[in-house]
C-alpha positions as a printed NumPy array, in Angstrom:
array([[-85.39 , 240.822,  17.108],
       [-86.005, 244.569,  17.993],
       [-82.712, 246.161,  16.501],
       [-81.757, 249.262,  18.441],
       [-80.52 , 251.042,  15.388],
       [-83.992, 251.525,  13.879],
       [-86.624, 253.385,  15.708],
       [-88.544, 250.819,  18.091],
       [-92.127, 250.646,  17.879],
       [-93.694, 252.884,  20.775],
       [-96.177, 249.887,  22.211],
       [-92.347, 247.989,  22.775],
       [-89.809, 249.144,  25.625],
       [-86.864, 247.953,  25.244],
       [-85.948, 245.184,  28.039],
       [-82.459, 243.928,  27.163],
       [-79.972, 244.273,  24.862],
       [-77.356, 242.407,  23.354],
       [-73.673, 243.634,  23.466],
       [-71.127, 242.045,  21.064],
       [-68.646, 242.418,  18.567],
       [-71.033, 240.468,  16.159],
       [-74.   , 238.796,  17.164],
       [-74.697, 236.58 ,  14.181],
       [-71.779, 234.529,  15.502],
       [-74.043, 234.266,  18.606],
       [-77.194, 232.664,  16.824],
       [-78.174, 230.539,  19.696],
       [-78.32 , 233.521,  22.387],
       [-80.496, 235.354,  19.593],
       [-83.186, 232.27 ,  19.644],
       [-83.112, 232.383,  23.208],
       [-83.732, 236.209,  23.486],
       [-86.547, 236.026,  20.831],
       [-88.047, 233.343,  22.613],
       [-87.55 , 234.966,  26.069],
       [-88.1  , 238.269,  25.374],
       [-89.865, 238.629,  22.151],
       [-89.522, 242.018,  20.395],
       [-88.609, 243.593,  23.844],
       [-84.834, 243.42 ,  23.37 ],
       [-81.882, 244.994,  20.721],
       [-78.713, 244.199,  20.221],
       [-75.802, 246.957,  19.817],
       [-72.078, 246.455,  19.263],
       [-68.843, 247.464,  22.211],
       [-68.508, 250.894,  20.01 ],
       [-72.268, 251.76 ,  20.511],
       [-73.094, 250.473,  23.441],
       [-71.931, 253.3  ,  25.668],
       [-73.808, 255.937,  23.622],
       [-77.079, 254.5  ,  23.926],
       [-77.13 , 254.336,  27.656],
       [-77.768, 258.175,  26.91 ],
       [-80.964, 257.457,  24.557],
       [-84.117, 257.94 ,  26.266],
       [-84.764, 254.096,  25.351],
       [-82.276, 253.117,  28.044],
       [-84.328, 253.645,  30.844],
       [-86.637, 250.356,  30.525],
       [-83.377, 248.642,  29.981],
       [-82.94 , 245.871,  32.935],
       [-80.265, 244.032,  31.539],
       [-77.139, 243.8  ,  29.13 ],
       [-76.125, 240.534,  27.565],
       [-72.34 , 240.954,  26.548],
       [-71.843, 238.058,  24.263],
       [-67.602, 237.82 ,  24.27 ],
       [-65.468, 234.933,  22.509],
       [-61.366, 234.377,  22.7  ],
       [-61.185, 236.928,  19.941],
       [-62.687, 239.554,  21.518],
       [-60.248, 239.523,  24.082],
       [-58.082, 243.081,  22.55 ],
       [-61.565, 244.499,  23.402],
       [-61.585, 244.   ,  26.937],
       [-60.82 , 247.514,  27.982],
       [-63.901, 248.923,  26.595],
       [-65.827, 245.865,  27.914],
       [-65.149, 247.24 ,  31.322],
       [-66.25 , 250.66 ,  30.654],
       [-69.815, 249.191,  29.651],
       [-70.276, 247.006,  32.624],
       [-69.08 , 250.17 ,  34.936],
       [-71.318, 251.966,  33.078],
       [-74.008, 249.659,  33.402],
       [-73.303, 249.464,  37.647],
       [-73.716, 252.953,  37.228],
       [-77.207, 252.965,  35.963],
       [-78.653, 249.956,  37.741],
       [-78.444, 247.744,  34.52 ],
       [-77.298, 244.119,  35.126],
       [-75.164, 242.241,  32.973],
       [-75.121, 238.814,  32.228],
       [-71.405, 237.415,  30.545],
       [-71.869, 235.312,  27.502],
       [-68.848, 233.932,  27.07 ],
       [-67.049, 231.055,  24.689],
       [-63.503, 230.154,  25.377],
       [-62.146, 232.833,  27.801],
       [-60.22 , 232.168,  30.129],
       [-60.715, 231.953,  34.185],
       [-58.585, 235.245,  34.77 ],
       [-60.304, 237.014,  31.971],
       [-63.81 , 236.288,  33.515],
       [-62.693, 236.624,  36.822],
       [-61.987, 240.309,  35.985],
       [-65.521, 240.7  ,  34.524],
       [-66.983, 239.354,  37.244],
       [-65.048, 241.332,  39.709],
       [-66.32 , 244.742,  37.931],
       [-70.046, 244.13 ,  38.674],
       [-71.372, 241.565,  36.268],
       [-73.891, 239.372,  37.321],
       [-73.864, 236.395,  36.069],
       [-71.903, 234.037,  33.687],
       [-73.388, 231.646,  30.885],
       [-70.748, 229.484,  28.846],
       [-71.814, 229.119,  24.921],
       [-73.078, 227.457,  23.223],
       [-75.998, 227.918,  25.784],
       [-77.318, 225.183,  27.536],
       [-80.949, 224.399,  27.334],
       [-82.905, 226.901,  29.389],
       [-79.179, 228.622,  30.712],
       [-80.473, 231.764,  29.797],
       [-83.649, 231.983,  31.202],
       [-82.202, 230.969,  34.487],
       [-80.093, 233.571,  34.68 ],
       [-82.472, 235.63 ,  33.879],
       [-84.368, 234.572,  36.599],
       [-81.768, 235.029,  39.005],
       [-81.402, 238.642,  38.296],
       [-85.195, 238.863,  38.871],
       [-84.697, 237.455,  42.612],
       [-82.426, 239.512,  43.462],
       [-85.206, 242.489,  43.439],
       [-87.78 , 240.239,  45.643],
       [-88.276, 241.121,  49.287],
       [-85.736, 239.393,  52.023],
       [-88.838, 237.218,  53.119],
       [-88.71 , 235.374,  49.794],
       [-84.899, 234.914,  49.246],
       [-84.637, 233.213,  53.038],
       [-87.461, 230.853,  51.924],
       [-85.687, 230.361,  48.117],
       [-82.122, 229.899,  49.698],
       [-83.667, 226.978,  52.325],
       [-83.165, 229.235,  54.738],
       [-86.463, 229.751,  56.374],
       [-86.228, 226.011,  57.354],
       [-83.01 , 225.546,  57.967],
       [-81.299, 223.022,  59.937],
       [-78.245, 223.751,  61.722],
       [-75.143, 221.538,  60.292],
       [-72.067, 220.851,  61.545],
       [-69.12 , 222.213,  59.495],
       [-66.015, 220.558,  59.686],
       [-63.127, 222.002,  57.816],
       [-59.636, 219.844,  57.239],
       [-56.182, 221.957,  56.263],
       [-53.075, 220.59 ,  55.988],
       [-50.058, 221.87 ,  57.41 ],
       [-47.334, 220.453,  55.22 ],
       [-47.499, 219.224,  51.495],
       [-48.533, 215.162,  51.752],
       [-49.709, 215.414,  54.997],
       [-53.041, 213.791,  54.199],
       [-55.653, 216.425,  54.184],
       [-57.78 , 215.559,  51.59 ],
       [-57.626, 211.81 ,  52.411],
       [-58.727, 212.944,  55.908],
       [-61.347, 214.911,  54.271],
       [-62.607, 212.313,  52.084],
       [-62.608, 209.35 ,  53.865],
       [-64.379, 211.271,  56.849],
       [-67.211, 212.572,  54.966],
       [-68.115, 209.025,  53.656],
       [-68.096, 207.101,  57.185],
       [-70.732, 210.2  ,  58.687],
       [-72.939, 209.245,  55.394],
       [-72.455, 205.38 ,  56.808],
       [-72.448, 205.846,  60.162],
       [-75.725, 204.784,  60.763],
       [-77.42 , 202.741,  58.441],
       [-80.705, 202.691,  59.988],
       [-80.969, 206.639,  60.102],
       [-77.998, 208.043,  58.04 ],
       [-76.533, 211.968,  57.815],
       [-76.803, 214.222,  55.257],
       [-73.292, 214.887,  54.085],
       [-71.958, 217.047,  52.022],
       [-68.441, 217.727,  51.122],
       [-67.163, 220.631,  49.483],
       [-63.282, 221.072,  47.673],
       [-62.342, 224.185,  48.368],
       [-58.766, 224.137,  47.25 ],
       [-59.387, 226.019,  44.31 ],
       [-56.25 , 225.562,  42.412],
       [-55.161, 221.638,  43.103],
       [-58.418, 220.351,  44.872],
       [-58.035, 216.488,  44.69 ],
       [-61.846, 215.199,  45.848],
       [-63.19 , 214.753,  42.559],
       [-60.209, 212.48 ,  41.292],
       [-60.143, 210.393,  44.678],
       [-63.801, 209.849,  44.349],
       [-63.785, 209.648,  40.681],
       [-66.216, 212.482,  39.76 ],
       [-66.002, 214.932,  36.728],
       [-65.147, 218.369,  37.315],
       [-67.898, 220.536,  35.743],
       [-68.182, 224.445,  34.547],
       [-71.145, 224.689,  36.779],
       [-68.74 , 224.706,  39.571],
       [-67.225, 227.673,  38.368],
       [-70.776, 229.154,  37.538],
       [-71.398, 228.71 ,  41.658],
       [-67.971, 230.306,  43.083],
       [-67.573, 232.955,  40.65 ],
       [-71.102, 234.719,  41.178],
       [-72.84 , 233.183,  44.949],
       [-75.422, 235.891,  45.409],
       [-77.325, 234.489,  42.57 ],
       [-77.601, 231.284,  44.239],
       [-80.145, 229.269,  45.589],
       [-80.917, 225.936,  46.543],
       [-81.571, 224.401,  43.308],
       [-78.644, 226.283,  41.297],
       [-76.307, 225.02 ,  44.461],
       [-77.628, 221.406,  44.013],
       [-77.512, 221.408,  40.737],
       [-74.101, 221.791,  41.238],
       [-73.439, 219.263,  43.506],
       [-72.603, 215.795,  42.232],
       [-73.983, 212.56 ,  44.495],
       [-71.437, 209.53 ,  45.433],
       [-73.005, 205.691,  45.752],
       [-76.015, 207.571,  46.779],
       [-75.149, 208.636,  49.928],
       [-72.45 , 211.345,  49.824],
       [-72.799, 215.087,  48.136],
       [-69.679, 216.659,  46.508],
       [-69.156, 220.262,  45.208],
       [-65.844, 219.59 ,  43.384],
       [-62.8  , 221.896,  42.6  ],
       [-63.81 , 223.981,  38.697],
       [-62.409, 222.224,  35.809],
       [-59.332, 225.255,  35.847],
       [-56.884, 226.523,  38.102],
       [-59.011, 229.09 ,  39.642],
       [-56.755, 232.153,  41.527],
       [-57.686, 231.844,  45.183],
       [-59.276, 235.183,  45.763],
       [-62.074, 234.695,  43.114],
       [-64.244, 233.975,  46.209],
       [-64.475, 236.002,  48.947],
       [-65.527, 236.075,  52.676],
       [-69.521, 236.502,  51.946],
       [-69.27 , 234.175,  49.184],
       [-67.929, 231.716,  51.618],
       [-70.337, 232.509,  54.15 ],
       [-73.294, 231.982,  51.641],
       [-71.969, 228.356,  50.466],
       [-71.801, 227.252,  54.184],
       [-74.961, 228.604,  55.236],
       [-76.81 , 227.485,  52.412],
       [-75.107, 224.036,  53.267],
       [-75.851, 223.863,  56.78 ],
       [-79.48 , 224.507,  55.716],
       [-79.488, 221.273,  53.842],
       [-76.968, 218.561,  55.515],
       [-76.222, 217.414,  59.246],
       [-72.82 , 217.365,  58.423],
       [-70.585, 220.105,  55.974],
       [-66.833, 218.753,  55.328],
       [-64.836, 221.278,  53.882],
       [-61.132, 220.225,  52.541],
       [-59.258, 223.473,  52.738],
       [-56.182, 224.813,  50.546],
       [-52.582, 224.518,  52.855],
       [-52.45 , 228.238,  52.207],
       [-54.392, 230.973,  54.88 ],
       [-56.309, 233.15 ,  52.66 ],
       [-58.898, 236.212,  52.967],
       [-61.628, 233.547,  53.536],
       [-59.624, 231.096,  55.79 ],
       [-61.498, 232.943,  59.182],
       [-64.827, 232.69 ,  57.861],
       [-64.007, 228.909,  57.907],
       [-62.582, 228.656,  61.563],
       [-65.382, 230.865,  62.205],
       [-68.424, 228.716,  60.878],
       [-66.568, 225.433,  62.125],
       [-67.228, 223.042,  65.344],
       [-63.555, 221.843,  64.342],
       [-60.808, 223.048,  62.421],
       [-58.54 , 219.798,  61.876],
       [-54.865, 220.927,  60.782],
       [-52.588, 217.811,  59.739],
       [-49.302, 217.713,  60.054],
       [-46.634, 215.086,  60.057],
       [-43.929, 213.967,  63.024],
       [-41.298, 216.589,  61.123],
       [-39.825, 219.576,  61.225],
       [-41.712, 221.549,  58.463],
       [-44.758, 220.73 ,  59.959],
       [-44.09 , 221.986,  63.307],
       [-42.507, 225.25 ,  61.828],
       [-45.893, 225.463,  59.879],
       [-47.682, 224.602,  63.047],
       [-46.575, 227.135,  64.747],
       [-46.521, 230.16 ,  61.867],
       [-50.22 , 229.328,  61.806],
       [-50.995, 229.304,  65.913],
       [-49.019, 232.827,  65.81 ],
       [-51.18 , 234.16 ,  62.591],
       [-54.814, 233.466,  64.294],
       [-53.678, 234.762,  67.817],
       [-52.402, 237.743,  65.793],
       [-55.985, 238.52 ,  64.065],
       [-57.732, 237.528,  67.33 ],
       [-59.545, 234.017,  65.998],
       [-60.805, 231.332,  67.782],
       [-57.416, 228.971,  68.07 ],
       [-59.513, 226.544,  70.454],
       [-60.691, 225.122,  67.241],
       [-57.787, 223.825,  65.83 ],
       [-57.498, 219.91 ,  66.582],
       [-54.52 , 218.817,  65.421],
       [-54.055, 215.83 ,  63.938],
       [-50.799, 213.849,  63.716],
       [-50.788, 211.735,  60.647],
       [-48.697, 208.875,  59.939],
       [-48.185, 208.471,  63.615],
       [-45.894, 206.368,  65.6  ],
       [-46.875, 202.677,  66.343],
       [-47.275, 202.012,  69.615],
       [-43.902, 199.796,  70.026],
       [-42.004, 202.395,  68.797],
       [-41.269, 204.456,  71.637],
       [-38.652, 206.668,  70.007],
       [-41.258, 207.662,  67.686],
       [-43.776, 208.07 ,  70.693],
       [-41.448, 210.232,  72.596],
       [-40.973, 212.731,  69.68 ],
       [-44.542, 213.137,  69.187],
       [-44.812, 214.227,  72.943],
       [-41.788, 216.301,  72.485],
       [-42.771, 218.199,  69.24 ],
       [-46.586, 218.828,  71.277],
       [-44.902, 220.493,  74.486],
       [-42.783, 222.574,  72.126],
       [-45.622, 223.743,  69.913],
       [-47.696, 223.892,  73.274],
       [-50.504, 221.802,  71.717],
       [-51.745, 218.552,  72.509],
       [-53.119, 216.101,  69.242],
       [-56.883, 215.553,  69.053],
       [-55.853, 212.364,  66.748],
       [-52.764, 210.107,  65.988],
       [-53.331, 208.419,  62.605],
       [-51.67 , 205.165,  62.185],
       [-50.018, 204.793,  58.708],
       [-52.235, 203.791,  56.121],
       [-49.705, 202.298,  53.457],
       [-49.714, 201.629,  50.098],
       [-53.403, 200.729,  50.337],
       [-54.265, 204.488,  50.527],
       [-52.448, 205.65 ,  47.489],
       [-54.596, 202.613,  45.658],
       [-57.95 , 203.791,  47.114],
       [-57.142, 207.404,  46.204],
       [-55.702, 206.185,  42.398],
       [-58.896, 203.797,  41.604],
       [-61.605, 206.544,  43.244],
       [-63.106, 205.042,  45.898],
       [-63.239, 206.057,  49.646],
       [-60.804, 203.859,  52.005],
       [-63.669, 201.332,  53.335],
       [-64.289, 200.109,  50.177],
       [-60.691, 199.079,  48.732],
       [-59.631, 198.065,  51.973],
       [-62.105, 197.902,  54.971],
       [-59.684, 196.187,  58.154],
       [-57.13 , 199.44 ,  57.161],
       [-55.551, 200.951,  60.237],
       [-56.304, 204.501,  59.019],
       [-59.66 , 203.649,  58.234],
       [-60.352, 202.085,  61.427],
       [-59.849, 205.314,  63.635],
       [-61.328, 207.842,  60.733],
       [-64.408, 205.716,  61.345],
       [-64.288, 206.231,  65.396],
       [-64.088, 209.639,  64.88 ],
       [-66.551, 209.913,  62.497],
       [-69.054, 207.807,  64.964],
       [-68.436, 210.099,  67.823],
       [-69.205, 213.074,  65.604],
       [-72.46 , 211.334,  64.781],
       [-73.596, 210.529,  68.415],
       [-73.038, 213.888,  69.422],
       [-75.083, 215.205,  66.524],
       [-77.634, 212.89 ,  67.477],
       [-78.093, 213.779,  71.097],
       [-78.296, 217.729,  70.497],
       [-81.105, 216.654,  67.671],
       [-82.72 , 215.1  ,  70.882],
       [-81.985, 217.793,  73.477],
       [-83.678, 220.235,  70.75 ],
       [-86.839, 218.073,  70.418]])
């Protein structure tokens, strides 16, 4: 380890440095920087770090390091005058970080650093990341072909928001994404869906899948990523179906932003004939570049009054901003039967009033969706002669033909 303190030999610039309050009580990042770098690299503490940005040594520097823990936490305001000062000078800075919490790095990441590793570091973390500040110097050519997008295929995006709370959107979500992967056996879609209700995102509990830091990794720093770090990410379902989960925490909803949105989804339709999206029930800064990317935007609601209220708040909010409201297909969950024609009658009612008319009525699902959702497993395989199923699986069939006939009207 070159320390910065002593004179470095001359035949040695100094690549990287360490920042922390300690870094003995980072031994593992100090292997990997030996290894990596060799004697290229120093380590300096929050009190010194500023000053040596003025040291002639500082200009090989390419990046800082900042190796934090819960305890350094009283230390965060001059933690954000290094990374400012690090913008400042074209140095990039990669967050080592055990314990902290989501709002803590969130700020971090929000004032210009680059990249986040959790520690201990996982095999080979480091080195990635180090990569990943390396790409983001190579010419546009090279990042299109890294980020799949010099081949990419254009897939349908299909985003699901609820209008009310319990009105079935991730269900919806769910349970459509797994009939496109089935709809056709003999040539199946590439599906992928993505939980992007970032504070109580339910996919990975009705599909049984962990919830993972890398997730968190992804959202909180997308123009580092490319196609392996983003399916890496992902986590496969019976083979057939990809998920990007919600993050382990309770993530505040404008850690992402509109072009981190905008690189997920492209770098998704690059990959997958079909992109489901299950959307918070709240419009955020990123909600547009959603309707924007999507053939459909399905908003579920329920035959009551909140959801019609809701309904219509949202209608007046995208005519406001301008947006594309011929995407919306609303879909009436828990609809009337057909022999109940009070039922029917209010569902016609509530659609003049609201000036709409429902892309989908969704029989009542009963009890047998709640078990599906409880045990993990998509609808069709807890309970495969299910009302609910039955039309999610039209729809999802209809979706696939047309998909199929503009793959053969491109050939």
């Amino acid at each position: 380890m070159q320390s910065t303190a002593a004179k470095p030999r001359p035949a040695t610039a100094i690549r990287a440095c360490t920042v922390s309050r300690d870094v003995q009580s980072f031994d593992l990042l100090i292997e990997d920087m030996e290894k990596i770098l060799g004697e290229a690299w120093g380590d300096l503490t929050f009190e010194t770090a500023l000053k040596y940005f003025d040291q002639p040594e500082a200009q090989t520097l390419e990046f800082l390091a900042i190796a934090l823990d819960d305890e350094d936490e009283p230390q965060m305001g001059q933690v954000h005058a290094i990374i400012e000062r690090a913008r400042r000078q074209n140095v990039q800075v990669i967050v080592i970080a055990e314990e902290l919490g989501p709002m803590v790095l969130h700020r971090l990441l929000r004032l210009g650093a680059a990249d986040f590793v959790p520690y201990p570091l996982p095999e080979g973390s480091l080195r990635e990341a180090i990569e990943r500040l390396e790409a983001l110097s190579a010419p546009a050519g090279q990042i299109a072909t890294r980020n799949g997008a010099a081949n990419a295929s254009n897939g349908t995006v299909l985003a699901v928001q609820p209008l009310a709370g319990g009105a079935g959107g991730t269900t919806f979500a769910v349970n459509l994404a797994w009939e496109l992967a089935c709809a056709a056996p003999a040539g199946p879609a590439r599906v992928c869906l993505i939980d992007l209700d970032l504070q109580t995102g339910s996919v990975s509990t009705y599909l049984d899948l962990a919830r993972t830091e890398k997730v968190y990794e992804l959202l909180s720093n997308t123009a580092m990523m490319d196609r392996d770090f983003f399916f890496s990410t992902l986590q496969g379902f019976n083979e057939k179906l990809q998920v990007l989960t919600a993050a382990s925490d309770m993530l505040p909803l404008d850690l992402i932003t509109p072009d981190d949105i905008e690189r997920i989804i492209g770098l998704a339709r690059a990959n997958f004939d079909f992109v489901v999206i299950d959307m918070p029930g709240t419009v955020v800064q990123w909600t547009e570049t959603v309707l924007n990317a999507s053939e459909h935007y399905y908003a579920l609601m329920e035959l009551d009054m909140r959801s019609a209220q809701n309904a219509l708040r949202l209608i007046r909010a995208l005519k406001a901003e301008g947006l594309a409201v011929d995407k919306l297909r609303y879909v009436l969950n828990r609809a009337p039967r057909f022999t109940d024609l009070s039922g029917k009658s209010r569902a016609k009612r509530m659609a003049e009033s609201l000036d709409i008319a429902f892309a989908l009525q969704l029989p009542d699902g009963s009890t047998q969706v709640t078990q599906a959702n409880d045990h993990g497993m998509p609808l069709a395989e807890v309970a495969a002669k299910n009302p609910l199923l039955k039309e999610i699986r039209k729809l999802a069939q209809t979706l696939d033909e047309v998909r199929k006939t503009k793959s053969r009207t491109a050939a």
